[in-house]
N, C-alpha and C positions, 0 to 999 in steps of 0.2 A: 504494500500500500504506500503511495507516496505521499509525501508528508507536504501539506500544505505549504507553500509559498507566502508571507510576510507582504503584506501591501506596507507601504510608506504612511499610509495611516494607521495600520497597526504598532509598525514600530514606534510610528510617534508617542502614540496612548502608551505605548510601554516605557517608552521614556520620561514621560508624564509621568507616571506613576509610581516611577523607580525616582523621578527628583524630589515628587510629595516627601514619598517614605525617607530618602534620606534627610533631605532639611529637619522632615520632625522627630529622628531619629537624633539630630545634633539637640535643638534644641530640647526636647527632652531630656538628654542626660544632660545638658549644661541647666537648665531651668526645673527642671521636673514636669511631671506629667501632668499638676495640675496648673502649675503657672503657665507652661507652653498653649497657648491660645487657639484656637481655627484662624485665628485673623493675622494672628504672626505667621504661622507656618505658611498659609499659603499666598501673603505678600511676599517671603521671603522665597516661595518657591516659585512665585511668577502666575498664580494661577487664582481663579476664584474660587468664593466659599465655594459656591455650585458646584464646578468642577471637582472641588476638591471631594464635596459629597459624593459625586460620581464614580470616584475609586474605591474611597471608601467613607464606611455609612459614619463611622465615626472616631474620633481619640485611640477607643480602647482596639478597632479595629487594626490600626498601624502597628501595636502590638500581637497581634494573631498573625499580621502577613510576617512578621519577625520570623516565628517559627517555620517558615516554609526556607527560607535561608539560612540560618541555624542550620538546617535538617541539609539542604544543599552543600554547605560548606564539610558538614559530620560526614558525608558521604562522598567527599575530596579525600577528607582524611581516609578516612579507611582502606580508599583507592589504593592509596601508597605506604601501608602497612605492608612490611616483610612478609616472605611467604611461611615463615618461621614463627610467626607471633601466637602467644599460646591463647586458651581462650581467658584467664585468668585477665593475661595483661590487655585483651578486650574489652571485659568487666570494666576494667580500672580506669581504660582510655575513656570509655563511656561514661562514667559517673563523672570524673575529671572533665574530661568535655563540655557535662552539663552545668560544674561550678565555675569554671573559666568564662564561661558567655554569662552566666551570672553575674560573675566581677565585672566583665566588661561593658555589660548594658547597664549597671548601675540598681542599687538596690531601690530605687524608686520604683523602675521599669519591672521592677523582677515582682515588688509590691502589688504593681498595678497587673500584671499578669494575671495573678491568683486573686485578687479582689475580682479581675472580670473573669474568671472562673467559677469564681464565689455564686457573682452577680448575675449567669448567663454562660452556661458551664458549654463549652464547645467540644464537639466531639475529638477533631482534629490534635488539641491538645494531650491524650490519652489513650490516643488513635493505635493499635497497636501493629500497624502500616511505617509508623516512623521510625527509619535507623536506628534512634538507640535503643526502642524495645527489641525491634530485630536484634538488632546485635547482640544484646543480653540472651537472650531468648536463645541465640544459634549456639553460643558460648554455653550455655547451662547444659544445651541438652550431649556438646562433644563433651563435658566435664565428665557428664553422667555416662556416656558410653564407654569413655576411658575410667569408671571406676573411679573417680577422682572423689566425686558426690555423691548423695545419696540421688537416689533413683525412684523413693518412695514418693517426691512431689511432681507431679508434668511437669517438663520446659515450662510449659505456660503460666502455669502457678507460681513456679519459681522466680522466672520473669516477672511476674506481677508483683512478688513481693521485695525484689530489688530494688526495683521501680518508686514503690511506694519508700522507702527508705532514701533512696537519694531525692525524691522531692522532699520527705522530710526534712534532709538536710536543708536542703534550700529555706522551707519552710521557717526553718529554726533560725537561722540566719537574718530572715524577713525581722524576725519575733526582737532579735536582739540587735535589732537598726544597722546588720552589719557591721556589728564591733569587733569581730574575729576574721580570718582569714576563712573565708568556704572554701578558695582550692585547700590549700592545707588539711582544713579538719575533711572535709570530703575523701578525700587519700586515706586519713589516720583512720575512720570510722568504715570502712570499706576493706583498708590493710589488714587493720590488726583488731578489730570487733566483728564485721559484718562474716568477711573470711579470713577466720584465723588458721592458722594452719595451711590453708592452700596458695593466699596469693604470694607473690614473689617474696624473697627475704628482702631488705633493707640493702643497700647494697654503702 
């Protein structure tokens, strides 16, 4: 099947769309999520409220498109992972992964995530379609066929309840206005609590 051809006004919309999301991606982390306005973001992106409605419906939405790039870049990475990488140090890349975009997007952004999850919980977030649940997921179940792990819970179970652990983390993070390092403790609580015994030693 050939793949559709790009009119010059698709690309344009997409670049539209890709200037929205950056400029409110700056301002956001520089201002935060509630000071950054509709009326800043898209004078400064060149475009009206209207338009801007058109991409998307609102604030908390620029946040949701986050996660489709997040998930794009996760799966750069993994691209160019050795063919030698076990699945432990998968695990670890993944949870680490998820507190690193954490740090970077700023604990406002990471706030407003899960309040609008809270608020209007999106499937997409939870999706178990996205790299890092895959990845977990693929990881548990070679652990368990090499005998590594027990074999008493599905991949998927298992999966889900890692999952729910390093959102924890995040969580916990939220809780304590990011007074601590999340990469760090994300590693520590994953290394040496969540798997002990199995993940890599300290080197």
């Amino acid at each position: 099947m050939k793949k559709r051809k790009l009119t010059s006004r698709n690309l344009h919309a997409m670049e539209t769309k890709e200037r929205i999301f950056q400029v409110a991606s700056q301002l956001i982390l520089k201002k935060g999520f509630d000071n950054a306005t509709l009326e800043e973001i898209s004078n400064k992106a060149g475009v009206s409220k209207g338009l801007f409605y058109h991409y998307f419906k609102s604030k908390t939405d620029l946040i949701i498109e986050s996660y489709s790039l997040i998930d794009s870049e996760f799966e750069q990475e993994l691209k160019g992972l050795d063919a030698d990488t076990t699945p432990l140090d998968k695990i670890l890349l993944t949870v680490n992964t998820m507190a690193r975009h954490a740090k970077q997007r700023g604990l406002d952004a990471v706030r407003q995530i899960y309040k609008g999850q809270l608020d209007a919980a999106t499937a997409s977030f939870i999706s178990k379609k996205r790299p890092f649940y895959r990845t977990i997921r693929e990881a548990v179940a070679a652990l368990q066929d090499q005998g590594a792990i027990s074999s008493e819970i599905p991949p998927d179970e298992y999966a889900d309840c890692l999952m729910t652990c390093a959102r924890g983390v995040l969580y916990d993070w939220c809780l304590h206005k990011g007074r601590y390092d999340i990469e760090k403790s994300m590693d520590t609580y994953f290394r040496k609590i969540i798997l002990p015994g199995h993940a890599a030693k300290d080197t």
